[in-house]
C-alpha positions in Angstrom: 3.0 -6.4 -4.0 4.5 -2.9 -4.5 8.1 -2.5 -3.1 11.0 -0.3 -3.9 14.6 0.0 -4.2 15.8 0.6 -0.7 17.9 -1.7 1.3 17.8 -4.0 3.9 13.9 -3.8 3.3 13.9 -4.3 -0.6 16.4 -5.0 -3.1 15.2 -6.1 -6.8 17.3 -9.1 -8.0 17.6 -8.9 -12.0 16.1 -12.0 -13.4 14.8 -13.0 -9.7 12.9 -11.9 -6.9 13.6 -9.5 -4.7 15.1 -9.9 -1.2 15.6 -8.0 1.5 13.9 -8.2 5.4 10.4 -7.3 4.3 10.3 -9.1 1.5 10.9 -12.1 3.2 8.5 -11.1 6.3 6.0 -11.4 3.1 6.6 -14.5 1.7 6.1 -15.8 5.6 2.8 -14.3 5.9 1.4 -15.0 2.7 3.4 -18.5 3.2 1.4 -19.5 5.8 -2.1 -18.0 4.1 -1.1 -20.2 1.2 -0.2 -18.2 -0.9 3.2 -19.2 -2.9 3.1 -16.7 -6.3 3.8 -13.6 -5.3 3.8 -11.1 -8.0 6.6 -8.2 -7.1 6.3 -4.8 -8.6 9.1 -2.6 -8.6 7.9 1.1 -8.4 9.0 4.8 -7.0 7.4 6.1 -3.9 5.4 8.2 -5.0 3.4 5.4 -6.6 2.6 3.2 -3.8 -0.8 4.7 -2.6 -2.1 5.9 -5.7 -1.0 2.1 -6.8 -2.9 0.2 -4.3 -6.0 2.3 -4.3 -6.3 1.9 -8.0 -5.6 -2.0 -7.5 -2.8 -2.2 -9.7 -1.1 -3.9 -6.6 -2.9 -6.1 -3.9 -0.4 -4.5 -1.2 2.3 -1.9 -0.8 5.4 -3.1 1.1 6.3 -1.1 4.7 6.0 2.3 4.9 5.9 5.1 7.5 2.7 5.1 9.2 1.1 9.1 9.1 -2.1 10.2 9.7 -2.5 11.6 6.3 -1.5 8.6 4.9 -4.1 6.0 6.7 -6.8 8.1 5.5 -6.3 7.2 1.8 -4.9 3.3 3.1 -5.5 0.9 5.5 -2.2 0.0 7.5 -1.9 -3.4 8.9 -0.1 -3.2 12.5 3.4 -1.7 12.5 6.0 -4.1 12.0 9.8 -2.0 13.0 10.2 1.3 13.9 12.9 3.0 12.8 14.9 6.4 13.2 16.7 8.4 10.5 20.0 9.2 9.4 21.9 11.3 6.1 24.2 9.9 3.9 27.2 12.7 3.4 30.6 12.9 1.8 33.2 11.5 4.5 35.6 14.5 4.0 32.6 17.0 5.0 33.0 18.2 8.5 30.0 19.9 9.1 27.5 19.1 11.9 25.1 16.5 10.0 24.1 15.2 13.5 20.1 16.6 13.4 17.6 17.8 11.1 17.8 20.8 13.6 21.9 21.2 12.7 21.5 20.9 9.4 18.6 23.4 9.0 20.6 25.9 11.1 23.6 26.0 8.8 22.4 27.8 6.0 25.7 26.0 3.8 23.9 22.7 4.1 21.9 21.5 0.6 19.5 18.5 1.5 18.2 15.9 -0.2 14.7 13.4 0.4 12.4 11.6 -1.6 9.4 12.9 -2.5 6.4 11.8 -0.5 8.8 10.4 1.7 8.4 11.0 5.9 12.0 12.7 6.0 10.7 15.6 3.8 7.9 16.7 6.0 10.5 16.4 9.1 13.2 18.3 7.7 10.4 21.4 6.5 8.9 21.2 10.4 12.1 21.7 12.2 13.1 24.8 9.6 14.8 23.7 6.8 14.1 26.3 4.0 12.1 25.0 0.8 14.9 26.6 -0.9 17.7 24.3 0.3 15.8 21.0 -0.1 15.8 19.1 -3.3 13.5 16.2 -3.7 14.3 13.1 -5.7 12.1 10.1 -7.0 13.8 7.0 -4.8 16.8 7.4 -2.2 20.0 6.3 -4.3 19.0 9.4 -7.1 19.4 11.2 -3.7 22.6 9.7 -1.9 23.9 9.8 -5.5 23.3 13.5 -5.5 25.5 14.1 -2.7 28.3 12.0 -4.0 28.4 14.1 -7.2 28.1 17.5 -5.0 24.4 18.6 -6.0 23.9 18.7 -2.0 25.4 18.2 0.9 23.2 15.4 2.3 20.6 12.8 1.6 18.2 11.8 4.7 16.6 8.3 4.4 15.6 5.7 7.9 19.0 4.9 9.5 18.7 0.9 8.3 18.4 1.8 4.8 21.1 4.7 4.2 23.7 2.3 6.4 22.1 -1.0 4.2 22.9 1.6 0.9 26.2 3.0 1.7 27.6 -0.7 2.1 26.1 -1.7 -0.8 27.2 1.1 -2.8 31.0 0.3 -1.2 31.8 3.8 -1.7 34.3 5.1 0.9 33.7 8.5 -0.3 30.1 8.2 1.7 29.0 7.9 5.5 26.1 7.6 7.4 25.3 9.9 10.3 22.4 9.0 12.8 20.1 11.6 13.7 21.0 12.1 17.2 17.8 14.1 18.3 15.6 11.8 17.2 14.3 10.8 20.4 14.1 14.2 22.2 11.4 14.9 19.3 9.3 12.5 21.1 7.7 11.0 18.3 8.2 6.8 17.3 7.9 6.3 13.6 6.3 2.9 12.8 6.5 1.3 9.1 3.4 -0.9 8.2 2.1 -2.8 5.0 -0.7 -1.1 3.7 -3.7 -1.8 1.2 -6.3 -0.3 -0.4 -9.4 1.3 1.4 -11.3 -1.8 0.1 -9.5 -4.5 0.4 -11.1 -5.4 4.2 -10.8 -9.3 3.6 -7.5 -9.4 2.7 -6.1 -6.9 5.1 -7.2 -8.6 7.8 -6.3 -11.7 6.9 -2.7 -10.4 6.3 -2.9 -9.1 9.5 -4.2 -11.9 11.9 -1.5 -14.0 10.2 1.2 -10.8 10.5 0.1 -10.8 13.9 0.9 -14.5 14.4 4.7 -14.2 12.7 5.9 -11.2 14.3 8.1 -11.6 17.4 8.5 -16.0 16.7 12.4 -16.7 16.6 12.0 -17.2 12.7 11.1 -13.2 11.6 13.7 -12.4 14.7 16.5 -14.0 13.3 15.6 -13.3 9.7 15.2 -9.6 11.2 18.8 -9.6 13.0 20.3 -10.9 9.9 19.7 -7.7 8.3 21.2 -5.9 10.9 18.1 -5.4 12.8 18.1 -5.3 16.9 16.2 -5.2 19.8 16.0 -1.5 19.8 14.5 -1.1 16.4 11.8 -4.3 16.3 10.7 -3.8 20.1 8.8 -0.8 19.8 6.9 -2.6 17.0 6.6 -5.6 19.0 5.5 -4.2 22.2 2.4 -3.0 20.3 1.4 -6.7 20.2 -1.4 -8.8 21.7 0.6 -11.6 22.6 3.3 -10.6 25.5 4.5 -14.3 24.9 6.2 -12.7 21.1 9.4 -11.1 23.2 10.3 -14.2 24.9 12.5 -14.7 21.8 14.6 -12.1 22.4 16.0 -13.7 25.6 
């Protein structure tokens, strides 16, 4: 399986394997297909579809679900939702608060990862080309801003609050993007594979199916600083009503 650097979902372990929450939602599923060797592949984003459609990889870990994307993929179902925030430097006291602030203050230098979701949002609410520099994984980016290339790296809210208390750099912050919601649109991540891989996808997925929601993935899931508001829109997407009872 493909993953990448990007905490709480992935984070390589030198010498080991990698942990984080999807990771271990993995190792459940597969777990419980029988499957105990998982071979982990540490790789940028920009090599994840092109990866699994060439079968260097069985499977890519979670991504963004887009409609561009599941033409070239097959996603299984969506397993957290998440919104977005930017890492900038703590002294800065500009408005960071929306894509829509920071692409109206033509001061503001911003950072994504190529590929990545964040780029195509920050372009569609009318962020110049010209002020947005793209990087190959999200701690080139947040590192970016710490050494004052730009003014702010955008990345899911889990990941860039996961990365700046890893990184235990006081000199960064996190700020949510508070207008994600009045854009109307929930962002899924799923696993994906390749357009031919039919047997295994949907074996993945009966048995993905079966985990999500039990009180095991909900308290893995809340020990990476996941809550209700982030895994129910995933959850409620779900066959089985009977899933949420674990969340009372």
């Amino acid at each position: 399986m493909a993953y990448l650097d990007e905490p709480p979902y992935f984070v390589p372990v030198p010498g080991s394997a990698p942990t984080g929450c999807d990771i271990e939602l993995t190792e459940m599923v597969l777990g419980a297909l029988g499957v105990d060797d998982i071979d982990y592949v540490l790789t940028s984003f920009g090599e994840l579809i092109d990866g699994v459609r060439s079968r260097r990889w069985h499977l890519n870990a979670p991504m963004f679900i887009t409609s561009e994307r599941a033409q070239l993929v097959q996603y299984s179902r969506p397993v957290w939702a998440a919104t977005d925030s930017f890492i900038v430097r703590t002294d800065d006291d500009r408005d960071f608060t929306s894509y829509e602030a920071i692409a109206e203050d033509d001061s503001i230098r911003l950072a994504a990862v190529t590929g990545q979701i964040q780029l195509a949002t920050a372009l569609e609410v009318g962020t110049p080309p010209d002020r947005v520099t793209e990087f190959d994984d999200q701690d080139s980016a947040a590192r970016a801003v710490l050494d004052g290339a730009v003014d702010a790296s955008v990345s899911t809210a889990p990941g860039n609050a996961a990365y700046v208390a890893r990184l235990g750099e006081a000199r960064l912050r996190s700020v949510p993007d508070e207008r994600a919601s009045a854009r109307g649109v929930q962002s899924f991540g799923a696993f994906s594979f390749g357009p031919e891989s039919h047997g295994l996808a949907q074996a993945f997925n009966d048995q993905l199916t079966a985990t999500l929601g039990t009180d095991e993935h909900i308290t893995m899931m809340r020990s990476y600083g996941f809550d209700e508001a982030a895994l129910r829109p995933a959850l409620d997407v779900a066959t089985r009503p009977a899933i949420h009872d674990s969340w009372n």
